[in-house]
Backbone as CSV, one residue per row, in Angstrom:
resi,resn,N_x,N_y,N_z,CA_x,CA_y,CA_z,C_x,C_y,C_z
1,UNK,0.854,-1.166,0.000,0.000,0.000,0.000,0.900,1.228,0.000
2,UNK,0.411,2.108,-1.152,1.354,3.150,-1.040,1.387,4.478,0.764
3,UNK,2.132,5.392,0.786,1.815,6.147,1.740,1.084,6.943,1.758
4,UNK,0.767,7.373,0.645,-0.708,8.152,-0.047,-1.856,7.516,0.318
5,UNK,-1.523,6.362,0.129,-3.133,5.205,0.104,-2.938,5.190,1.713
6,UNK,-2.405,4.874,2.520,-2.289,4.624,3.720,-2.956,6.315,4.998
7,UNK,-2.186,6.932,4.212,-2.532,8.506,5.131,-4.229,8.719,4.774
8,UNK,-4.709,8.291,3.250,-6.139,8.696,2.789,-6.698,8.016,4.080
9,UNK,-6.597,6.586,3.623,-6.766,5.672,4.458,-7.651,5.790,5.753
10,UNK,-6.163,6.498,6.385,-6.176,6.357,8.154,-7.192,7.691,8.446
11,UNK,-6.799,8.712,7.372,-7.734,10.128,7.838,-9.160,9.831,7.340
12,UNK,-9.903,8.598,6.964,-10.889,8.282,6.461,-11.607,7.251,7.598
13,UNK,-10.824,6.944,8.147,-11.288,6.080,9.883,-11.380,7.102,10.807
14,UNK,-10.644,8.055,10.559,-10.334,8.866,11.962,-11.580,9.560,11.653
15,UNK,-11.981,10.339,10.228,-13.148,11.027,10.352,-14.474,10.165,10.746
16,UNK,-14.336,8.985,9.962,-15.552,8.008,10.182,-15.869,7.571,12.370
17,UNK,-14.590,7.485,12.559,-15.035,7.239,14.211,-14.927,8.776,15.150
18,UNK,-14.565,9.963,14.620,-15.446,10.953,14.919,-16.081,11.098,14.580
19,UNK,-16.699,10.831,13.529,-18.235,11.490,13.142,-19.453,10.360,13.938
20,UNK,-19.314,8.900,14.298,-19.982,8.224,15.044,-19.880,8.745,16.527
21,UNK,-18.604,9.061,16.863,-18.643,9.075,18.612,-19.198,10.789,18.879
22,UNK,-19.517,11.589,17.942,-20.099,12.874,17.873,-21.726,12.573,17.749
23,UNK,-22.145,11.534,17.249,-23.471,11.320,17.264,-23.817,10.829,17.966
24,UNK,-22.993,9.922,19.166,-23.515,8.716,20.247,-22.740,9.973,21.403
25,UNK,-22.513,10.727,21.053,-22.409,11.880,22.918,-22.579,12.031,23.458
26,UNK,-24.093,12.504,23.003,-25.376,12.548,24.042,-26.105,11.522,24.429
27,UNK,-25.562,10.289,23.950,-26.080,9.403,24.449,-25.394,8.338,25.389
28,UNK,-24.216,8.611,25.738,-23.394,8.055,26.568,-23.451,8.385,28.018
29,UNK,-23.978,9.349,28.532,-24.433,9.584,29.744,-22.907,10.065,30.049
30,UNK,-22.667,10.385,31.849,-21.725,11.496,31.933,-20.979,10.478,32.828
31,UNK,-22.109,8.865,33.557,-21.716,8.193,34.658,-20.672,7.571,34.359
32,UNK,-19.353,7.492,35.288,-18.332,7.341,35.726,-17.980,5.587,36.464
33,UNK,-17.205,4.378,36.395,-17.566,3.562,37.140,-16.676,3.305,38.041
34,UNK,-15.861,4.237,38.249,-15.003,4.846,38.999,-13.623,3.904,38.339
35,UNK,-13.564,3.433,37.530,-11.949,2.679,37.141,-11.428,3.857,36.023
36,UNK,-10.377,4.203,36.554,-9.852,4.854,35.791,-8.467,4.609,34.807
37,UNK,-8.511,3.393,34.653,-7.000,2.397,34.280,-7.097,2.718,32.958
38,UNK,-5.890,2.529,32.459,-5.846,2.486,30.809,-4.777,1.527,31.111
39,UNK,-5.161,0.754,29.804,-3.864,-0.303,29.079,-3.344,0.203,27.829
40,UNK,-2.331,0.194,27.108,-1.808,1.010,26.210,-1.557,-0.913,25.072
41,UNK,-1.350,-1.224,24.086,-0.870,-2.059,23.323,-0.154,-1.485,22.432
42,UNK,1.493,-2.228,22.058,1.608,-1.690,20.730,0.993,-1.926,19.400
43,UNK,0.929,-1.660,18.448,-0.028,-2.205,17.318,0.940,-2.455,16.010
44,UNK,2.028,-2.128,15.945,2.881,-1.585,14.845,3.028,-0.556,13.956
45,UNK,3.713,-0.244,12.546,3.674,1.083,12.280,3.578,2.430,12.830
46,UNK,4.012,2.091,14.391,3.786,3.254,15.235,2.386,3.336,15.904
47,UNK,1.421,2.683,15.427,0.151,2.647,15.945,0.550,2.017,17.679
48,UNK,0.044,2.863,18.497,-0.809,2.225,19.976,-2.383,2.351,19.895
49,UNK,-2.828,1.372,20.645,-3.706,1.344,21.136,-4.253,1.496,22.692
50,UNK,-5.154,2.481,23.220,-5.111,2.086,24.119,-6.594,2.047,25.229
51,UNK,-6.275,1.233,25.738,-7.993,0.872,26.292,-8.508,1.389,27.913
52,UNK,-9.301,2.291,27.495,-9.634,3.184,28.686,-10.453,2.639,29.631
53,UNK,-10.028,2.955,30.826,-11.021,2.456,31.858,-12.948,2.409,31.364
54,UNK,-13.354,3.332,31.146,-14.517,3.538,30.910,-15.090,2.260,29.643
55,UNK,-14.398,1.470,28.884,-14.761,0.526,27.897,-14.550,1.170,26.530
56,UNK,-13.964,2.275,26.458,-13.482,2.532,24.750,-12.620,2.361,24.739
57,UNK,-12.155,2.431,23.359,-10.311,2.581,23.148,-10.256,3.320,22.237
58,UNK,-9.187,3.766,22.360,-8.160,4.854,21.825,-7.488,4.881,20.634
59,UNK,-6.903,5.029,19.626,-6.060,4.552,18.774,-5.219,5.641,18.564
60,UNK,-4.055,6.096,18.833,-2.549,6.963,18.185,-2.016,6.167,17.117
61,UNK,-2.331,6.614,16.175,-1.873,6.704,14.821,-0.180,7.184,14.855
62,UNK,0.987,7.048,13.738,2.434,6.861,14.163,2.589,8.483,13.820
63,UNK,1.509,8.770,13.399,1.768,10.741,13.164,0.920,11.216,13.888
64,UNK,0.713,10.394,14.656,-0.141,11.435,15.840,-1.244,11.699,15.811
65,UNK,-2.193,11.292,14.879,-3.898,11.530,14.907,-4.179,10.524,15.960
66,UNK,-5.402,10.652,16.957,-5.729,9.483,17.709,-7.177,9.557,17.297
67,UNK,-7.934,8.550,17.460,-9.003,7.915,16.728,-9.505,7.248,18.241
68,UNK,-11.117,7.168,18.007,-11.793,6.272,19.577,-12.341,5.393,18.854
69,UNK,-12.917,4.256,19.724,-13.618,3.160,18.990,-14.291,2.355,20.047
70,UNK,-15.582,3.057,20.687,-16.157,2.599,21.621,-17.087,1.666,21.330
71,UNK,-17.655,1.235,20.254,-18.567,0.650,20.417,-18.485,-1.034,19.825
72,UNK,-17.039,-1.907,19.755,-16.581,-3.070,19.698,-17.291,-3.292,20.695
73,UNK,-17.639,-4.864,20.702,-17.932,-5.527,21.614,-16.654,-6.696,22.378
74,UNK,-16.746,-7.020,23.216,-15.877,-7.162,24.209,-15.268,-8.844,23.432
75,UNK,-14.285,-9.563,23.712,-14.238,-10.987,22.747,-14.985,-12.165,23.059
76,UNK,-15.753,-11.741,24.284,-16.676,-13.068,24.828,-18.203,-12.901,24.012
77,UNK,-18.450,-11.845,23.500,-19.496,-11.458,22.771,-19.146,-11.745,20.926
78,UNK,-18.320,-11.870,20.450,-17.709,-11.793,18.973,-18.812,-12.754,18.263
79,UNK,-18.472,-14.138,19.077,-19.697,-15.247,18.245,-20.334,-15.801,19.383
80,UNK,-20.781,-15.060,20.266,-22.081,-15.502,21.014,-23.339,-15.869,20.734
81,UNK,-23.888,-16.102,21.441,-25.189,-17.183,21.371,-26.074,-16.321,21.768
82,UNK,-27.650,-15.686,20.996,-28.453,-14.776,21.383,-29.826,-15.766,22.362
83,UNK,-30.622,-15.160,22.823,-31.457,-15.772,23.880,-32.444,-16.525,22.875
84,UNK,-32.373,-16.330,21.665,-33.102,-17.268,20.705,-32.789,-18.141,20.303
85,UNK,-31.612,-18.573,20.313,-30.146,-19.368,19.805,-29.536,-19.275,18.443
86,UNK,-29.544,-17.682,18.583,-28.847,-17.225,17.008,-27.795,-17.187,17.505
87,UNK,-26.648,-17.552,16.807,-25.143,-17.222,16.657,-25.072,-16.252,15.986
88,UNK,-23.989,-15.227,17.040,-23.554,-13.632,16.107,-22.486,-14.457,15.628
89,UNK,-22.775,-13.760,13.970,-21.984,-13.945,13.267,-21.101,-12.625,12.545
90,UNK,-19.634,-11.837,12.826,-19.293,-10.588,13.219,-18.949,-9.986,11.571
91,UNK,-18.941,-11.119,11.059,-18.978,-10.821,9.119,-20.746,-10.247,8.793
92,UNK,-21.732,-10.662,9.447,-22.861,-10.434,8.775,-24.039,-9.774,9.710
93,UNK,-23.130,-8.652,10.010,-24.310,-7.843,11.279,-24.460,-6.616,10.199
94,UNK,-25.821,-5.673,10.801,-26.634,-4.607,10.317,-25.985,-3.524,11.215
95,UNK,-25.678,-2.413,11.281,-25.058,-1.046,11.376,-26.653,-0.487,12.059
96,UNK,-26.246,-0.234,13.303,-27.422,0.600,14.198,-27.955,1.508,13.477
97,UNK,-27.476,2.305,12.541,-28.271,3.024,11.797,-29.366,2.141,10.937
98,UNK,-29.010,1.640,10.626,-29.985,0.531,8.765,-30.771,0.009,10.105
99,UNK,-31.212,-0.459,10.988,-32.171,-0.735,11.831,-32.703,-0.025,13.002
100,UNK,-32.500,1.419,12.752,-33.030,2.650,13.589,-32.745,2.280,14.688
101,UNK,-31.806,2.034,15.502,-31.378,1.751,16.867,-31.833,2.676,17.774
102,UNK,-32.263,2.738,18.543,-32.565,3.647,19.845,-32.252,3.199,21.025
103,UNK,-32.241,4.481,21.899,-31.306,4.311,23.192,-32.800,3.860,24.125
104,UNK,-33.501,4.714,23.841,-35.057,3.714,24.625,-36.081,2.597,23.906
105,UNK,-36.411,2.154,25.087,-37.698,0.925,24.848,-38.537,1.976,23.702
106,UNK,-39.113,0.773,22.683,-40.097,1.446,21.933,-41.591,0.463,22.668
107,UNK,-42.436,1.524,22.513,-43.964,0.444,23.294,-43.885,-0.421,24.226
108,UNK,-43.186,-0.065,25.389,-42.432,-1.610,25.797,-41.954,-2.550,25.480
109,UNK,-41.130,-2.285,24.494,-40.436,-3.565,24.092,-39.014,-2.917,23.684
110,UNK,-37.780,-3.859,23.988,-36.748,-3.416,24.640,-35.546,-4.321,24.173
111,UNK,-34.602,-4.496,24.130,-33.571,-5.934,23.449,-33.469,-6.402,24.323
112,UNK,-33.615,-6.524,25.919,-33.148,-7.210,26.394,-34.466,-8.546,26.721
113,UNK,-35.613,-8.601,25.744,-36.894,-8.965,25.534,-36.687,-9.465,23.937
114,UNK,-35.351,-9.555,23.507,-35.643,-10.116,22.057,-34.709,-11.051,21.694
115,UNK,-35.133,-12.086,21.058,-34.874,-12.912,20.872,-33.032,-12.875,20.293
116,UNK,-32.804,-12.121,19.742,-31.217,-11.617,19.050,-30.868,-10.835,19.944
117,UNK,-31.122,-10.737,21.367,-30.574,-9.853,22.095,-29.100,-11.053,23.072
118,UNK,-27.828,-10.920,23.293,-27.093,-11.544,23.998,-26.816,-11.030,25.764
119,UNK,-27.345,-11.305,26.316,-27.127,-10.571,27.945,-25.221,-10.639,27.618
120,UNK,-25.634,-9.327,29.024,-24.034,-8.848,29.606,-23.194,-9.936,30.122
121,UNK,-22.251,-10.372,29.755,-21.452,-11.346,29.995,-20.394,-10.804,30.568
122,UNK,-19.872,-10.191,30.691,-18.522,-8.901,31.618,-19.169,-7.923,32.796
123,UNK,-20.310,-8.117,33.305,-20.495,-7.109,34.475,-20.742,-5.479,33.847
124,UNK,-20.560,-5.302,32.944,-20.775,-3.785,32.385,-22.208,-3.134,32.281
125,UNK,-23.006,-4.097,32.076,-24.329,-3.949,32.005,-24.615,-3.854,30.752
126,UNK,-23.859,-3.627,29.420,-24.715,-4.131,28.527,-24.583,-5.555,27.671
127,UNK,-24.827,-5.453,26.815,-24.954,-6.729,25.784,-24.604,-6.080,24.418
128,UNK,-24.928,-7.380,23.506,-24.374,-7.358,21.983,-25.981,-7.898,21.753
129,UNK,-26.183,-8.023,19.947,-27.178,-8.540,19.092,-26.599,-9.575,18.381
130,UNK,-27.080,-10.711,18.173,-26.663,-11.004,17.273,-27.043,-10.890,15.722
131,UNK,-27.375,-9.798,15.772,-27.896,-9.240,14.104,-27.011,-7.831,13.962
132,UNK,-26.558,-7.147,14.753,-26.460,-6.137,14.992,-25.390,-5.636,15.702
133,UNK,-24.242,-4.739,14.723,-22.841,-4.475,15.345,-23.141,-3.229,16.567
134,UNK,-21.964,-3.390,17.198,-21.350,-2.853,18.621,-22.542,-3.786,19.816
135,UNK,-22.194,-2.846,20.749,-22.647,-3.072,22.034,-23.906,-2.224,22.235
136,UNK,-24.937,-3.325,22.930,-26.420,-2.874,22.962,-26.683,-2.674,24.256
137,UNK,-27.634,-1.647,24.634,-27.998,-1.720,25.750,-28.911,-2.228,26.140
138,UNK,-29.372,-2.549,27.283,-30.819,-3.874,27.542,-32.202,-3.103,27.230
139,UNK,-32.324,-1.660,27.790,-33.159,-0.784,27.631,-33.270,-0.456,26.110
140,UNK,-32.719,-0.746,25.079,-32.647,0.088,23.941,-33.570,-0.437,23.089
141,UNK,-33.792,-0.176,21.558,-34.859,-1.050,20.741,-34.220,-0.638,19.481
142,UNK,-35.193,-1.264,18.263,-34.491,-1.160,17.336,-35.217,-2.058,16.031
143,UNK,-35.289,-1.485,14.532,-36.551,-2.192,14.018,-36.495,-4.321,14.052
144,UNK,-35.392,-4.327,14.438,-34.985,-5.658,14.316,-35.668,-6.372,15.388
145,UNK,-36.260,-5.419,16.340,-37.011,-6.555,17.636,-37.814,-7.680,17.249
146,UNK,-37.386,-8.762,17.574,-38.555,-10.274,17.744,-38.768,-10.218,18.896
147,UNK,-39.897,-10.379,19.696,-39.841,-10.867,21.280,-39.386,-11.939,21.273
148,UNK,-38.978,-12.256,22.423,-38.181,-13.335,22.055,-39.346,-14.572,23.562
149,UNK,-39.955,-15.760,23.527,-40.962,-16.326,23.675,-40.323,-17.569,24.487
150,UNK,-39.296,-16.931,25.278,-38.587,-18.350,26.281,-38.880,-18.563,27.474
């Protein structure tokens, strides 16, 4: 890959995961869980990574742009098992946008009530979909709801 292709590249992630973590702002709430640790990884090409207490991470780029990327799901969630017994599969999930994701219950009904919904497996309090990339919250909804009938 040339260094042209590489700089387009990297300034084409960096805008893409600011322009997501500028739209999920106000929806992250302000609460604190009092860990304040970071782990740093090297990544190569100068890239670190590094993973903030709060559940995002970080990325420093080898020229110095840093990039966030909060909404991976954790590796016990990658190909988990949903309460319906769908397997997430992390090649063939839908983008919270293309299924109107919301941070509240719609009509009472909620993911942590649907069948593609995966409970919190790390203590954090939320979950994953298995239809549906990043990390979900139990309260949230989204056009993809099945109740799920267990």
């Amino acid at each position: 890959m040339s260094n042209q292709t590489s700089r387009t590249r990297r300034r084409f992630l960096h805008l893409t995961g600011v322009s997501a973590l500028t739209g999920l702002a106000g929806c992250g709430g302000g609460g604190g869980d009092g860990n304040g640790g970071e782990t740093e990884t090297a990544m190569g090409d100068g890239e670190t990574e590094t993973a903030m207490g709060d559940g995002e991470t970080e990325t420093t780029m080898g020229d110095g742009e840093t990039t966030a990327a909060s909404d991976e799901v954790p590796e016990e969630y990658v190909t988990a098992t949903s309460l319906g017994g769908t397997q997430r599969d992390p090649d063939g999930l839908s983008s919270k946008e293309s299924v109107n994701y919301q941070s509240e219950p719609n009509e009472g009904n909620q993911c942590s009530g649907c069948q593609f919904y995966i409970e919190d497996k790390n203590g954090d309090g939320m979950g994953a979909c298995a239809i549906v990339e990043g990390l979900i919250a139990p309260d949230a909804w989204c056009a993809s709801y099945v109740a799920y009938e267990g």
